[in-house]
Every structure is written in structure tokens, then in C-alpha cells.
N, CA, C, O and CB atoms as a CASP TS submission, in Angstrom:
PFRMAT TS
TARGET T0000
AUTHOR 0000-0000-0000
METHOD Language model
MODEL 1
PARENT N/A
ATOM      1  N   UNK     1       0.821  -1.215   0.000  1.00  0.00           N
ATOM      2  CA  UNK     1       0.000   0.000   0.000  1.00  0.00           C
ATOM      3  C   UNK     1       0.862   1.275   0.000  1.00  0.00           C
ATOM      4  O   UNK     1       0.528   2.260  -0.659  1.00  0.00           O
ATOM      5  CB  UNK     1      -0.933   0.000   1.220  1.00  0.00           C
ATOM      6  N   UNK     2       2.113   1.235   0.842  1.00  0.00           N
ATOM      7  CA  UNK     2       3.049   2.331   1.249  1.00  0.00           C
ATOM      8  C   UNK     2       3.099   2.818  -0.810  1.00  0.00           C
ATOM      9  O   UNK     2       2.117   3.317  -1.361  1.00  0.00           O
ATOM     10  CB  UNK     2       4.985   1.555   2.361  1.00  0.00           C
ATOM     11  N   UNK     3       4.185   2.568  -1.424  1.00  0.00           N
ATOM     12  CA  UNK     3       4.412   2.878  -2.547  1.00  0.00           C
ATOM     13  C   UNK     3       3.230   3.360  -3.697  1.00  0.00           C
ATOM     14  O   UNK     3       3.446   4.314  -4.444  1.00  0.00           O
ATOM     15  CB  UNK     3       5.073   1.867  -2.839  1.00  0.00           C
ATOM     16  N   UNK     4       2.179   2.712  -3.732  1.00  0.00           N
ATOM     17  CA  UNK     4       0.810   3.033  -4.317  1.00  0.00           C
ATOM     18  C   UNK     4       0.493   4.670  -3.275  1.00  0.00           C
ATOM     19  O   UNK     4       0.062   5.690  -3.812  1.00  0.00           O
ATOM     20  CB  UNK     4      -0.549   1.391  -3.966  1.00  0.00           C
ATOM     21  N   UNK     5       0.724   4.606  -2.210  1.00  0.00           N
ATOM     22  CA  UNK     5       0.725   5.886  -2.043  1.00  0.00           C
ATOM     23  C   UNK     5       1.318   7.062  -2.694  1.00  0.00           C
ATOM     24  O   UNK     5       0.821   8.006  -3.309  1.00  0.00           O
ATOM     25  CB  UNK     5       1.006   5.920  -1.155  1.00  0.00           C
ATOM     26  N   UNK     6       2.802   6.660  -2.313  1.00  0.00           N
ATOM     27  CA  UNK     6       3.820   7.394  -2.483  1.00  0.00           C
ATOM     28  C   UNK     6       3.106   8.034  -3.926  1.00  0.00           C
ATOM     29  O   UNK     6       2.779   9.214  -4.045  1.00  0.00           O
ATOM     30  CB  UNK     6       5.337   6.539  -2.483  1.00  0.00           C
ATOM     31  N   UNK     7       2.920   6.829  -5.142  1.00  0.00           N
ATOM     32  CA  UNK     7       3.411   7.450  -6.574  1.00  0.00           C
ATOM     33  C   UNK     7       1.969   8.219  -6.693  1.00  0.00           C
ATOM     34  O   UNK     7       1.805   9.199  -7.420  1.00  0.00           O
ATOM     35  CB  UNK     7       3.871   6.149  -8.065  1.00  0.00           C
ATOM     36  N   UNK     8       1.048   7.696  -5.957  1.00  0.00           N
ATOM     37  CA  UNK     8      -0.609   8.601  -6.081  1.00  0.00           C
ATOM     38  C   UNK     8      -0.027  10.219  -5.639  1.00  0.00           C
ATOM     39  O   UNK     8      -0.868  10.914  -6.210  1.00  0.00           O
ATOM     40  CB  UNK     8      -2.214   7.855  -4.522  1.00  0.00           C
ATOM     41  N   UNK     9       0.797  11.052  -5.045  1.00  0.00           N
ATOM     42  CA  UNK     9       1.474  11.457  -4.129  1.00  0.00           C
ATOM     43  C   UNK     9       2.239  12.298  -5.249  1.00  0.00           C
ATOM     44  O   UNK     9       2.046  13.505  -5.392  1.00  0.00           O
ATOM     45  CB  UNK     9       2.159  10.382  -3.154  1.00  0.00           C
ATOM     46  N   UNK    10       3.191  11.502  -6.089  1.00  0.00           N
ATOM     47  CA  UNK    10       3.683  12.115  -7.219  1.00  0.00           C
ATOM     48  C   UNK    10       3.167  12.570  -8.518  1.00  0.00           C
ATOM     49  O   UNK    10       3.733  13.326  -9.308  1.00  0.00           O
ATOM     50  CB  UNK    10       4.405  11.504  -7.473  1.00  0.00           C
ATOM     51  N   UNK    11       1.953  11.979  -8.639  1.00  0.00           N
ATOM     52  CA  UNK    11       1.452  11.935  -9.871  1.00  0.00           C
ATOM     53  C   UNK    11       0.550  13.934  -9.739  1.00  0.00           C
ATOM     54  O   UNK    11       0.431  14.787 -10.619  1.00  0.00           O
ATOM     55  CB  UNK    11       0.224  10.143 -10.036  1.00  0.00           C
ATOM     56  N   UNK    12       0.082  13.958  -8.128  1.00  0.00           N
ATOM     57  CA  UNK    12      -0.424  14.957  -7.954  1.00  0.00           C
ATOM     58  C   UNK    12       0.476  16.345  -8.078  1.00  0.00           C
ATOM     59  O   UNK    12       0.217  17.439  -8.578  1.00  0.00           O
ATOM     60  CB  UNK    12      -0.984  14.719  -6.854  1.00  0.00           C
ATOM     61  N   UNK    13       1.511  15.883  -7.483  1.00  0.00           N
ATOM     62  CA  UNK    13       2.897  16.611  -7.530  1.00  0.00           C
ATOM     63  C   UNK    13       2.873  17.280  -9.325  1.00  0.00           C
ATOM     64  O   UNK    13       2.852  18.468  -9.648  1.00  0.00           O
ATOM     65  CB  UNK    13       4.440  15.212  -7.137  1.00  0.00           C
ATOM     66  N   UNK    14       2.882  16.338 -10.041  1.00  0.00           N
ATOM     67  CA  UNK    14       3.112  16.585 -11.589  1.00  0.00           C
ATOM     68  C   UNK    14       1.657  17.430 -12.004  1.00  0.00           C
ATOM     69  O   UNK    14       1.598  18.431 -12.718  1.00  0.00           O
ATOM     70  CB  UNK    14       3.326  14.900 -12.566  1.00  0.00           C
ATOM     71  N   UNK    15       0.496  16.710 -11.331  1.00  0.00           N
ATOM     72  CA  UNK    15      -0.424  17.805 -11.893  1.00  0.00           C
ATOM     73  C   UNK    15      -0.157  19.236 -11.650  1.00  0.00           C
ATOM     74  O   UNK    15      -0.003  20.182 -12.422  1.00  0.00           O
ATOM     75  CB  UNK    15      -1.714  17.610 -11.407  1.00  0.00           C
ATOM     76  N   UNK    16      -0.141  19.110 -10.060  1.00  0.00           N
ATOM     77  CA  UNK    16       0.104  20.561  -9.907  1.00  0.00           C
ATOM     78  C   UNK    16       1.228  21.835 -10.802  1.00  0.00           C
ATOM     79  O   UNK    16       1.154  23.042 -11.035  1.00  0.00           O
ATOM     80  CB  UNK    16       0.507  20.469  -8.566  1.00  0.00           C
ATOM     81  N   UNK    17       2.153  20.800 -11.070  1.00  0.00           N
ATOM     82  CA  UNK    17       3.481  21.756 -11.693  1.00  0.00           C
ATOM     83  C   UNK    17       2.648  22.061 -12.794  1.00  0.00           C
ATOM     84  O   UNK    17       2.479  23.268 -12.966  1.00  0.00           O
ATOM     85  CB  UNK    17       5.187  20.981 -12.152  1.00  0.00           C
ATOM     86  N   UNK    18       1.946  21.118 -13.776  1.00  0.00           N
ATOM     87  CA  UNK    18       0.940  21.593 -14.978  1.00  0.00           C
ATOM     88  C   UNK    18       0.437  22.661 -15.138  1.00  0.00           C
ATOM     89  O   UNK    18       0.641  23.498 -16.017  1.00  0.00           O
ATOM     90  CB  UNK    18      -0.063  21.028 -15.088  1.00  0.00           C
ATOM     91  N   UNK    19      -0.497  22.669 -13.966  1.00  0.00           N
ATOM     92  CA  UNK    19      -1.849  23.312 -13.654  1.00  0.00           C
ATOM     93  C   UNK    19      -0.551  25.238 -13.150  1.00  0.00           C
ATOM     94  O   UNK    19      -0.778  26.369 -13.581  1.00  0.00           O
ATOM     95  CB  UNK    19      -3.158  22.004 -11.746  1.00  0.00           C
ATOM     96  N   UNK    20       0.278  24.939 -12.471  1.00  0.00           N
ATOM     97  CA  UNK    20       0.922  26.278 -12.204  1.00  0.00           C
ATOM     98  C   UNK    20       1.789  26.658 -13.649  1.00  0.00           C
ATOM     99  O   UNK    20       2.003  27.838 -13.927  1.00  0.00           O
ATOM    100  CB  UNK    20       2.007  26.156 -10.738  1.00  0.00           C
ATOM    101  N   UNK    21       2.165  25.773 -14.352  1.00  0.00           N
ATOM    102  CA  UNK    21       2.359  26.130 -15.452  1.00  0.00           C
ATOM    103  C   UNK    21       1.700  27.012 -16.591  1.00  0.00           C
ATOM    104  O   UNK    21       2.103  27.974 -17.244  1.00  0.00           O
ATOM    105  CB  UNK    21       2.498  25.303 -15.699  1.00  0.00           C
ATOM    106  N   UNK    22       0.388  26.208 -16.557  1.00  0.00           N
ATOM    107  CA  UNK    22      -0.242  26.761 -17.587  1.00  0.00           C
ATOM    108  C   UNK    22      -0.880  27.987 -16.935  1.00  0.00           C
ATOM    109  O   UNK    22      -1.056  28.794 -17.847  1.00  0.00           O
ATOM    110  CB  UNK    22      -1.201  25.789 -18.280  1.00  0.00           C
ATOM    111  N   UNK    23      -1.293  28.484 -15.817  1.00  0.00           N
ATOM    112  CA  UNK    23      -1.579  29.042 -15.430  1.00  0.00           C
ATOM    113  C   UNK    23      -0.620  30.762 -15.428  1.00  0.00           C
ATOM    114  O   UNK    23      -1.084  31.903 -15.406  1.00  0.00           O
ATOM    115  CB  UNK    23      -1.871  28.213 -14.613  1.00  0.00           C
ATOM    116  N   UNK    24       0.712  30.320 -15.459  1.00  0.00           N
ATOM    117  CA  UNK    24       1.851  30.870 -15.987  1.00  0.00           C
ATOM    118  C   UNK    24       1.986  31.471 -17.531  1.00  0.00           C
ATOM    119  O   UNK    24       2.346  32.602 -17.857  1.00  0.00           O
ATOM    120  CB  UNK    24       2.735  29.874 -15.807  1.00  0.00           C
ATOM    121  N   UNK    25       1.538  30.232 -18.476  1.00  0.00           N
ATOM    122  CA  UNK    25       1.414  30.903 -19.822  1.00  0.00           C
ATOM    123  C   UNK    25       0.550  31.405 -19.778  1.00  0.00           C
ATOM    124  O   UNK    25       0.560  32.338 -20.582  1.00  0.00           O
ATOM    125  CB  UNK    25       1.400  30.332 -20.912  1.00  0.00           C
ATOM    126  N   UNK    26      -0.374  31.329 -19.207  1.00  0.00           N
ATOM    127  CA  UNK    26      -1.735  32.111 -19.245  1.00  0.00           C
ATOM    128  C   UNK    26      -1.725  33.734 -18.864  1.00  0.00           C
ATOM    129  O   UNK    26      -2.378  34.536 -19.532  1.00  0.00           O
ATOM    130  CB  UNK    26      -2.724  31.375 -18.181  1.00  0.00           C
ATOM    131  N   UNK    27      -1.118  34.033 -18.005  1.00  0.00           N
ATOM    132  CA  UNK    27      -0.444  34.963 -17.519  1.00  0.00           C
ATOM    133  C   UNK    27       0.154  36.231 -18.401  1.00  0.00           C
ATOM    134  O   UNK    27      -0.189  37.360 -18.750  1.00  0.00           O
ATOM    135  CB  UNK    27       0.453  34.289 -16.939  1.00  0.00           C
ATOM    136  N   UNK    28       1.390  35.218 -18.553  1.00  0.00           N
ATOM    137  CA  UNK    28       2.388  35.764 -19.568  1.00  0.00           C
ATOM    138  C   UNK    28       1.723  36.671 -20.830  1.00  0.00           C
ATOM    139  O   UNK    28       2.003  37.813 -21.192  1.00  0.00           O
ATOM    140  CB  UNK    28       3.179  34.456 -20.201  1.00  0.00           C
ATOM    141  N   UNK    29       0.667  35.649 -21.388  1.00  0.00           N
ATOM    142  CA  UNK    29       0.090  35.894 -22.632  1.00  0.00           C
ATOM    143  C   UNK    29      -0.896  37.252 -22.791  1.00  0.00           C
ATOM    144  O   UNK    29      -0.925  38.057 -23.721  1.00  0.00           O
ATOM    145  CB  UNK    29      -0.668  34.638 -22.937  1.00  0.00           C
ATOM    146  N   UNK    30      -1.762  37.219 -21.445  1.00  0.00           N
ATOM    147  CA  UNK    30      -2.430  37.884 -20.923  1.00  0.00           C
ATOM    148  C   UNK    30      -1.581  39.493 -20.788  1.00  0.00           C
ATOM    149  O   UNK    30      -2.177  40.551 -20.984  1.00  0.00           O
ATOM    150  CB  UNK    30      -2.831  37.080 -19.745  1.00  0.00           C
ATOM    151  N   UNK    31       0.051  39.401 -20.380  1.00  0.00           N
ATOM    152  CA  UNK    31       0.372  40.430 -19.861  1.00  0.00           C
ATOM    153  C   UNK    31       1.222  41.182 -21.327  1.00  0.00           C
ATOM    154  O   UNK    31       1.148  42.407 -21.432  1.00  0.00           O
ATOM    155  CB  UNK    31       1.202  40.077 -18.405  1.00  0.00           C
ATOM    156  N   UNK    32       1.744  40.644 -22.047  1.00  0.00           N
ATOM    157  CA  UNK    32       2.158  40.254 -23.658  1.00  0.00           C
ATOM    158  C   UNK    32       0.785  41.255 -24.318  1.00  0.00           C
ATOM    159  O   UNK    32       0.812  42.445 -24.633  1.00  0.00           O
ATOM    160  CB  UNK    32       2.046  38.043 -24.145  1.00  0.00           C
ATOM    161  N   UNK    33      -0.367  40.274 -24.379  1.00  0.00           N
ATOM    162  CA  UNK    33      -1.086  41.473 -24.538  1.00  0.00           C
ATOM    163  C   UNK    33      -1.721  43.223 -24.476  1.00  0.00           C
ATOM    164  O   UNK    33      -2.187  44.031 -25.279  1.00  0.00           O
ATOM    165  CB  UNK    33      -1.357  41.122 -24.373  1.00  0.00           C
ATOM    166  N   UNK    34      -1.402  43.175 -23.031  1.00  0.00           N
ATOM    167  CA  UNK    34      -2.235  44.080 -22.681  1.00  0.00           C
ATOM    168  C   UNK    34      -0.804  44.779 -22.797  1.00  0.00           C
ATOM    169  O   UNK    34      -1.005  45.991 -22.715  1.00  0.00           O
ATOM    170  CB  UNK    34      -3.278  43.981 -21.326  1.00  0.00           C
ATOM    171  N   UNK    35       0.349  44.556 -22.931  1.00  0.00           N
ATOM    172  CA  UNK    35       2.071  45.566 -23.284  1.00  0.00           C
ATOM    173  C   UNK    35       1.679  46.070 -24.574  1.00  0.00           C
ATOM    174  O   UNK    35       1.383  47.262 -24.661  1.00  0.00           O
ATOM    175  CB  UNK    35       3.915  44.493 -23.525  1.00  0.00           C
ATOM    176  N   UNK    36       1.628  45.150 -25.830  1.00  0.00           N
ATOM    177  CA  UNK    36       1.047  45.365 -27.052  1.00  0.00           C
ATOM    178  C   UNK    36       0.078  46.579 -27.371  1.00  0.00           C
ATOM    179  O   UNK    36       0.328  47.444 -28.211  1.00  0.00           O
ATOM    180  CB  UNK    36       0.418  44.249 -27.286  1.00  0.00           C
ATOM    181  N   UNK    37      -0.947  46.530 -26.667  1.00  0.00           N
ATOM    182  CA  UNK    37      -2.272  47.424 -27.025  1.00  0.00           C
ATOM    183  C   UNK    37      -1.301  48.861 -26.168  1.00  0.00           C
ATOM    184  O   UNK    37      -1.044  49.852 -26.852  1.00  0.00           O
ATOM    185  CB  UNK    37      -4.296  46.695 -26.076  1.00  0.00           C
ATOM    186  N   UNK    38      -0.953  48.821 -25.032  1.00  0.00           N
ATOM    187  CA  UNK    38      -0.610  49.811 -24.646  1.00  0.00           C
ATOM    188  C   UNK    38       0.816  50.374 -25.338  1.00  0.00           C
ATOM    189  O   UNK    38       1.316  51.403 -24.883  1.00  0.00           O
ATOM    190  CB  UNK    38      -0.660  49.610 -23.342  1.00  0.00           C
ATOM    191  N   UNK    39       1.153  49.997 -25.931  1.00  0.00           N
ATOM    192  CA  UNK    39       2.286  50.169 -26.660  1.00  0.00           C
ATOM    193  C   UNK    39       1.979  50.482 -28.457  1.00  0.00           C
ATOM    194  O   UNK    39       2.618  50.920 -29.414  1.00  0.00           O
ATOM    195  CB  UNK    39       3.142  48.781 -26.340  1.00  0.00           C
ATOM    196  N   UNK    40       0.999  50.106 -28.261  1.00  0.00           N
ATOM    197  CA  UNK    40       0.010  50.402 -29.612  1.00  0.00           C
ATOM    198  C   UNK    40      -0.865  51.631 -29.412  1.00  0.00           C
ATOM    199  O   UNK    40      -1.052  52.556 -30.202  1.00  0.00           O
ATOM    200  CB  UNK    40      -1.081  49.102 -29.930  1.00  0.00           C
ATOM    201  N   UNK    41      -1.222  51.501 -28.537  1.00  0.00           N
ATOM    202  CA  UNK    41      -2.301  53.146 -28.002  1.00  0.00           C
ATOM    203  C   UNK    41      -1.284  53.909 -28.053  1.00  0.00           C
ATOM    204  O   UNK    41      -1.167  54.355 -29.194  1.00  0.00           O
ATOM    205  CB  UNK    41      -3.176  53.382 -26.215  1.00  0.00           C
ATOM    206  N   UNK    42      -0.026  54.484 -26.949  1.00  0.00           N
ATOM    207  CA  UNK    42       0.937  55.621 -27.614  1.00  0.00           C
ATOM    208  C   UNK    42       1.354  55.740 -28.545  1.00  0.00           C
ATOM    209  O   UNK    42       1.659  56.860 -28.955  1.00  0.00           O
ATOM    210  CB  UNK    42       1.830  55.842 -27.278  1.00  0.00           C
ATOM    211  N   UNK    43       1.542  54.606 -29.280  1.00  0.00           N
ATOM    212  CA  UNK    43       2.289  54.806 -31.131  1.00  0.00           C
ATOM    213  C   UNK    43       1.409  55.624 -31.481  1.00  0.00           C
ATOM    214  O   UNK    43       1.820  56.763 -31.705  1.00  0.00           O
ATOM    215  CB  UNK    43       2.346  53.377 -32.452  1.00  0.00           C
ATOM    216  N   UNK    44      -0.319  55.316 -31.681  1.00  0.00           N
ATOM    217  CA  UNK    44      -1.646  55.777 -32.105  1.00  0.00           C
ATOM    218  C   UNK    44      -1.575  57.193 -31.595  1.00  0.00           C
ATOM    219  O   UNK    44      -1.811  58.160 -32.320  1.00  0.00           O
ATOM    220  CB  UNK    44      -2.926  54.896 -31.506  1.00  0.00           C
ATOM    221  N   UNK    45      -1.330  57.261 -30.660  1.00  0.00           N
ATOM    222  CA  UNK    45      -1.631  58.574 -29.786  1.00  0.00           C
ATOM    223  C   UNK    45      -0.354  59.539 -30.070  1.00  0.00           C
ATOM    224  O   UNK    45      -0.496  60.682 -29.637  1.00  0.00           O
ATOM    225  CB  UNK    45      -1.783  58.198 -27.989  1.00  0.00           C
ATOM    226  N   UNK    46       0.964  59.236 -30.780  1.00  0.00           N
ATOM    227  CA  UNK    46       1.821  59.813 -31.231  1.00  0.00           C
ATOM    228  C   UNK    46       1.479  60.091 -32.395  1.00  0.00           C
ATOM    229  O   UNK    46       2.008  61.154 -32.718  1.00  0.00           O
ATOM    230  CB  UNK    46       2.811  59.320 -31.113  1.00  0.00           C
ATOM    231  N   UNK    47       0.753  59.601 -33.328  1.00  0.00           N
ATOM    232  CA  UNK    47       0.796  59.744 -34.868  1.00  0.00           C
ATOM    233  C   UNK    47      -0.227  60.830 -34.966  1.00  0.00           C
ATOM    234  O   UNK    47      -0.201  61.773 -35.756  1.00  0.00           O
ATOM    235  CB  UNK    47       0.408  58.319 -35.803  1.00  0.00           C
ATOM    236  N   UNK    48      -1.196  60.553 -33.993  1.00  0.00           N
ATOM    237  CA  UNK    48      -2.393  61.485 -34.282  1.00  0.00           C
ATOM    238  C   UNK    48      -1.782  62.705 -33.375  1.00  0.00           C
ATOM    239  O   UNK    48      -1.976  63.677 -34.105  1.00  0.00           O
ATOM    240  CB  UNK    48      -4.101  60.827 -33.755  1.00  0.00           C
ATOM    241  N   UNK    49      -1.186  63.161 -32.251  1.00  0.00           N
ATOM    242  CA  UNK    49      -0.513  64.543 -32.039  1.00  0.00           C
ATOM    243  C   UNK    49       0.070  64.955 -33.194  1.00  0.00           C
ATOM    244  O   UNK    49      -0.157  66.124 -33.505  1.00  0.00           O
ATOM    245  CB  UNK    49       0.536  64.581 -30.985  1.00  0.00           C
ATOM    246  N   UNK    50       0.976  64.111 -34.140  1.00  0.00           N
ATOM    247  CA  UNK    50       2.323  64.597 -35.077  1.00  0.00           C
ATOM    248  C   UNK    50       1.104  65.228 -36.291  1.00  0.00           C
ATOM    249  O   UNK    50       1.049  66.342 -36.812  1.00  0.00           O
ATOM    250  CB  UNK    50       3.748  62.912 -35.793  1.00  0.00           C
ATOM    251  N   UNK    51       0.163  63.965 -36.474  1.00  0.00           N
ATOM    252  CA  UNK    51      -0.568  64.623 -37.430  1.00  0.00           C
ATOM    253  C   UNK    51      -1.455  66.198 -37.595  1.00  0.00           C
ATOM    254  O   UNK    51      -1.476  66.996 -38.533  1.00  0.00           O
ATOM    255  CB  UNK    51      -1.316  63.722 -37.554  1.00  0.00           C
ATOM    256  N   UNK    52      -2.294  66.221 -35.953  1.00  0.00           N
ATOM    257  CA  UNK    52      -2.270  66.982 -35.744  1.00  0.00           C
ATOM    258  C   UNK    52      -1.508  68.439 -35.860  1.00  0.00           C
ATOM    259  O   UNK    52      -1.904  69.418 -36.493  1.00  0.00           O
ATOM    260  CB  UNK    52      -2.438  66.532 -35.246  1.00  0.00           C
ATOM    261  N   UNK    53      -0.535  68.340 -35.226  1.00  0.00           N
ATOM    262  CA  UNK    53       0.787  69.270 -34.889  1.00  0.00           C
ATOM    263  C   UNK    53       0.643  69.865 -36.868  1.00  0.00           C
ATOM    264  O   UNK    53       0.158  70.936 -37.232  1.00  0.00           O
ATOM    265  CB  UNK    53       2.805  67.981 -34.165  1.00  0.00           C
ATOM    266  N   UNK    54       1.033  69.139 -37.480  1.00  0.00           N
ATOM    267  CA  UNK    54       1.612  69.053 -39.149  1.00  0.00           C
ATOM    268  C   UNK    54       0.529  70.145 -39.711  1.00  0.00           C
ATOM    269  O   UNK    54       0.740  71.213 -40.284  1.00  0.00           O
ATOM    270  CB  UNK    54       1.437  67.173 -40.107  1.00  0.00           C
ATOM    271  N   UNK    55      -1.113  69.300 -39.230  1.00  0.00           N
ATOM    272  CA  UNK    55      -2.011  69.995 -39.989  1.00  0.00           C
ATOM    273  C   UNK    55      -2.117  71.648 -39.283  1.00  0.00           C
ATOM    274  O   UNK    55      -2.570  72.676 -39.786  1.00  0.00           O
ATOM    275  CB  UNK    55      -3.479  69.080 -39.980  1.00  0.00           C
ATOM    276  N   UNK    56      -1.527  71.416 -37.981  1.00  0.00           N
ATOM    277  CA  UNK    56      -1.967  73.210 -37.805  1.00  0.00           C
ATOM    278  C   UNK    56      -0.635  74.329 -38.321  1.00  0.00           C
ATOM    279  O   UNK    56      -0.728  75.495 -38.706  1.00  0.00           O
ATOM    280  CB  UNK    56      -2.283  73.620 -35.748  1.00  0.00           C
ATOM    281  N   UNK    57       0.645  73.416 -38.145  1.00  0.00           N
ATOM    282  CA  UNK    57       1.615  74.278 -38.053  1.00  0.00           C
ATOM    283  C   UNK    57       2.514  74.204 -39.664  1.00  0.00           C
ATOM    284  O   UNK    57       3.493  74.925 -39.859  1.00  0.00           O
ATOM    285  CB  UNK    57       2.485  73.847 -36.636  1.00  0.00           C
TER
END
């Protein structure tokens, strides 16, 4: 019984690393994103001042 423990024991061990894993890319991807858009909104928000700026001056 001891060893049937043990590996029931490990197997949970491995889910968990999964489950914090993906939970990790999940993350990542999530934060990847939201860098993107905000890094995309000032580009946006630069082009339209410059354009601005151009058309008055």
C-alpha cells in the first residue's frame, strides 16, 4: 500500500506543476497582450498629435 501511495502522491505533484504552469502561460500571454495594445495606443496617440501638430503648423 506504502508505494501506491507514495506514486498517487507524485502523480499529484506533476499535476500541480501543470496546472501552475499553464496558469503561468496564461499569464504571460495575458500580460504580452495588454504591453502590445498599450504600446500600440501611444504609437496611435503619437501619430495622431504629429498629425495633428503638421495639420496646424
Amino acid at each position: 500500500m506504502k508505494p501506491f501511495k507514495e506514486k498517487e502522491k507524485h502523480k499529484k505533484k506533476i499535476r500541480h506543476y501543470l496546472f501552475e504552469e499553464i496558469i503561468e502561460f496564461i499569464i504571460d500571454g495575458i500580460l504580452g497582450l495588454l504591453w502590445r495594445l498599450v504600446v500600440g495606443f501611444f504609437q496611435f496617440l503619437g501619430r495622431l498629435i504629429m498629425s495633428i501638430f503638421h495639420h496646424f503648423f
